[in-house]
KEMARVO-978828 format. One line per 4 residues: their letters; for each residue x, y, z of N, C-alpha, C. Coordinates in Angstrom, 1 decimal. Layout:
KEMARVO-978828
a = X,Y,Z,X,Y,Z,X,Y,Z  ...
This chain:
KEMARVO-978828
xxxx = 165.7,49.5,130.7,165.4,49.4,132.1,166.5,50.0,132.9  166.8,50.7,133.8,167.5,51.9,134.6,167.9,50.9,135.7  169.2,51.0,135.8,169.7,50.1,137.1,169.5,50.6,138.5  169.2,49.9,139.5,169.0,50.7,140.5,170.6,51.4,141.7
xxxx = 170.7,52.2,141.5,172.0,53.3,142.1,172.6,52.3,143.2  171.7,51.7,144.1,172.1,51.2,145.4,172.6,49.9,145.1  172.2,49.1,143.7,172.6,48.0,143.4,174.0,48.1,142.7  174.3,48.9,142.2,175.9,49.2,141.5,176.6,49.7,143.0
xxxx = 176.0,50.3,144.0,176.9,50.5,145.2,177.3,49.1,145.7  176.4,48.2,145.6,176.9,47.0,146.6,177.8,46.1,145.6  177.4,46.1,144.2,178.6,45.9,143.4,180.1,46.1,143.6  180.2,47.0,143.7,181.6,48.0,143.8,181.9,47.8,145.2
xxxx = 181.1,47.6,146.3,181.2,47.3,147.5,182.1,45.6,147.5  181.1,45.2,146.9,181.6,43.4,146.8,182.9,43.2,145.8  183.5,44.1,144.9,184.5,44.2,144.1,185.5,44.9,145.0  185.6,45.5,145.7,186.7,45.7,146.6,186.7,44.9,147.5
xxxx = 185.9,44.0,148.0,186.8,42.9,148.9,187.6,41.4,148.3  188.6,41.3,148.8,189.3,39.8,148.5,188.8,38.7,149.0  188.6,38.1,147.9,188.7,36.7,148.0,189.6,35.6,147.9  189.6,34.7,148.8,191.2,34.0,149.1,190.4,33.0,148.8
xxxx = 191.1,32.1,147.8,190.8,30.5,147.7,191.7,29.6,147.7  192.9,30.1,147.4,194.1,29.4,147.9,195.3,30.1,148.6  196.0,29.3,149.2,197.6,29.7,150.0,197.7,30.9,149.3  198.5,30.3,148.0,199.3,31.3,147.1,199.1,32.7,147.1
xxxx = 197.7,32.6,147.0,196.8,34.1,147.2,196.9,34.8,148.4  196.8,34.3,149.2,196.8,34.4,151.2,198.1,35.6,151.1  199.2,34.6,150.5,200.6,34.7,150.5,200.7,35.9,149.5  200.1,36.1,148.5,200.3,37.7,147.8,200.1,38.6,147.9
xxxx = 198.8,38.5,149.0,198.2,40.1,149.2,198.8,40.3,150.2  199.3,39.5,151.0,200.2,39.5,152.0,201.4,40.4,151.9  202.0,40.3,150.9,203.6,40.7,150.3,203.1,41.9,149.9  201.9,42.3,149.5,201.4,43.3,148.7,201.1,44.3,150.1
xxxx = 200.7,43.9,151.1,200.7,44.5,152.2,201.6,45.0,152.4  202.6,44.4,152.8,203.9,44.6,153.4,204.5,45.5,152.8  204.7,45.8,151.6,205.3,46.6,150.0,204.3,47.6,150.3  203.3,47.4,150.8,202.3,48.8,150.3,202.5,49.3,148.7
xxxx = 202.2,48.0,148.4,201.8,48.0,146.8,200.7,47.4,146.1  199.6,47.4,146.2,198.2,46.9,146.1,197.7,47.0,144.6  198.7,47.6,144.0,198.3,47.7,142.6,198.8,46.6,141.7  200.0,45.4,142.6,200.6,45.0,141.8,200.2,43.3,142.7
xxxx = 199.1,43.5,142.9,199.0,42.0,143.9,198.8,40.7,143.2  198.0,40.9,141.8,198.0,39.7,141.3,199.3,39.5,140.8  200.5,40.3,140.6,202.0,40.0,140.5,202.6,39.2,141.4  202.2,39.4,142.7,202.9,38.9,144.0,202.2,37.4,144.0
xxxx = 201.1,37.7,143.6,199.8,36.1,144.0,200.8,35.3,142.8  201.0,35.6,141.9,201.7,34.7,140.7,203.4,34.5,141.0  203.3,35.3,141.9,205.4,34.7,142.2,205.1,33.8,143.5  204.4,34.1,144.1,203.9,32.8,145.4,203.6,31.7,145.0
xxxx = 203.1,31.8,143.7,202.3,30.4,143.4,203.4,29.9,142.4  204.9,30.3,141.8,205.4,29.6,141.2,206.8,29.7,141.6  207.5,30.2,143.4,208.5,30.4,143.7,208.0,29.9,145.0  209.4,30.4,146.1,209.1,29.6,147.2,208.6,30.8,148.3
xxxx = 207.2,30.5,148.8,206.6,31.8,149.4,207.2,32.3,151.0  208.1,31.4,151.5,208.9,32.1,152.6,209.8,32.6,152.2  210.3,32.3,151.0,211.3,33.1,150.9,211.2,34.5,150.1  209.5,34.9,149.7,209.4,35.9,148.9,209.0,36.9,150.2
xxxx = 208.1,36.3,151.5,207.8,36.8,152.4,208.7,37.0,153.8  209.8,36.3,153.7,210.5,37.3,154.5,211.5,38.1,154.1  212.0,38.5,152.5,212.5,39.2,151.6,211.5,40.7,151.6  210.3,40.4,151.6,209.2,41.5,151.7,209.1,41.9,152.8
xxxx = 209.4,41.0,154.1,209.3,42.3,155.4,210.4,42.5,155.3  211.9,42.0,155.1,213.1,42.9,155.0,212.9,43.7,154.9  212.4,44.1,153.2,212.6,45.3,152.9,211.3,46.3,153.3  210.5,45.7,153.7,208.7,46.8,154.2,209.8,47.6,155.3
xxxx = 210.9,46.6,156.4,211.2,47.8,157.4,212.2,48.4,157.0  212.6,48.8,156.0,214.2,49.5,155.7,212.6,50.9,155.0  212.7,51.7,155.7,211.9,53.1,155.7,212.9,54.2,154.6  213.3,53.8,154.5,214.7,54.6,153.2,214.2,54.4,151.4
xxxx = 213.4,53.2,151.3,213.1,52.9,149.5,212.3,53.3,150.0  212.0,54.1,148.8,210.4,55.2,148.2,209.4,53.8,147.6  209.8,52.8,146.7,208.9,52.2,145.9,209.3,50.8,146.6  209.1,50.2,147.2,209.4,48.8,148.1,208.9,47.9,146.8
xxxx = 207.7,48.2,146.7,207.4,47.1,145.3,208.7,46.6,144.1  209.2,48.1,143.8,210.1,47.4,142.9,210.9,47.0,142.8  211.7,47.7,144.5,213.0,47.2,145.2,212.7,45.8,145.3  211.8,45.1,145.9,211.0,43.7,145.8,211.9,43.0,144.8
xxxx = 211.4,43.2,143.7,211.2,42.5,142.6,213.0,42.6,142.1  213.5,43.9,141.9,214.8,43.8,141.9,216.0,42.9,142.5  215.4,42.9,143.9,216.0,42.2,145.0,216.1,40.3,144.8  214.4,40.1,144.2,214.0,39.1,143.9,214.8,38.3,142.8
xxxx = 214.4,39.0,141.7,215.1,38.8,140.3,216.4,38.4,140.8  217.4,39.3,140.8,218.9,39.1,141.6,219.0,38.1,142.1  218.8,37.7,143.0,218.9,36.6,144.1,218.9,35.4,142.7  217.4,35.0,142.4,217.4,34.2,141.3,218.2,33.9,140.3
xxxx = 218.3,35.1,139.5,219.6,34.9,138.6,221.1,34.0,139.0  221.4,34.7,140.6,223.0,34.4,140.9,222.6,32.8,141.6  221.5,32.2,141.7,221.2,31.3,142.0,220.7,30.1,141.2  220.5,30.7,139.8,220.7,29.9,138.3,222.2,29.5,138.0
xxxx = 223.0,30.9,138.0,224.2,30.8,137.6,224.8,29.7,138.8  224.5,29.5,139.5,225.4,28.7,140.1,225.1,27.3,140.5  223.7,27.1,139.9,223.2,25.3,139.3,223.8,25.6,138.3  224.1,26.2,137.5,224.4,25.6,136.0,225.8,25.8,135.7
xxxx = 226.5,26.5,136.9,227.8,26.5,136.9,228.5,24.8,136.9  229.7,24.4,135.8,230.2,23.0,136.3,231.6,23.5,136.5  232.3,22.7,137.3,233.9,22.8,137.4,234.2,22.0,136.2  235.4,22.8,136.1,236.3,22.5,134.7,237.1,21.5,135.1
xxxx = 237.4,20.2,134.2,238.9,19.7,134.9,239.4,19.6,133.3  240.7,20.3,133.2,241.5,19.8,132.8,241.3,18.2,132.2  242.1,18.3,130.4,242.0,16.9,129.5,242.8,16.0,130.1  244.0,16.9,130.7,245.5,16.0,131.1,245.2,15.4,132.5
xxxx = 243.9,15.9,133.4,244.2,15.6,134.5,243.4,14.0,134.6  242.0,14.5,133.5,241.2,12.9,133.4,242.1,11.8,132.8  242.8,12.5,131.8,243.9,11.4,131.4,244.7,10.6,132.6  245.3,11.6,133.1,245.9,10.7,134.4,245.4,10.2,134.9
xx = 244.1,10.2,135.3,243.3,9.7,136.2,243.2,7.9,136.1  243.3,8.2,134.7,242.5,6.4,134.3,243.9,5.7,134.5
């Protein structure tokens, strides 16, 4: 049975638009805008939905206005990553004290 042509057009019509059912999502295509990176949106939908989304979205218009990075998407993500890391390292950083000084102490 032969599909009808106009029926796979409204298909492909209805497959290019977004559907938003939650925040998190709102928040990725969002970032994906901003980046003019649309290829990588369910990336962005998945760091909104497991990081903190003001802080991924004003990191993403930072960098949307610096007109100088060629690929904002990955600068993104580099930028992102970074931050995170130096911000692990420094919850899990403890001060050292000295054996001789808790000794004194007691």
């Amino acid at each position: 049975m032969p599909i009808d042509p106009t029926y796979m057009d409204e298909l492909k019509k209805r497959g290019a638009e977004s559907k938003v059912y939650v925040k998190y999502q709102l928040t990725g295509l969002h970032i994906a805008e901003l980046l003019d990176d649309k290829a990588h949106k369910a990336l962005f939908m998945r760091l909104a939905k497991q990081h903190d989304e003001t802080k991924l979205v004003s990191l993403a218009k930072s960098i949307s206005e610096n007109h100088t990075i060629k690929n904002k998407g990955a600068y993104f993500m580099k930028v992102f990553f970074a931050e995170e890391k130096t911000q692990k390292n420094k919850s899990h950083t403890k001060t050292y004290t000295p054996t001789w000084k808790k000794l004194s102490q007691s």
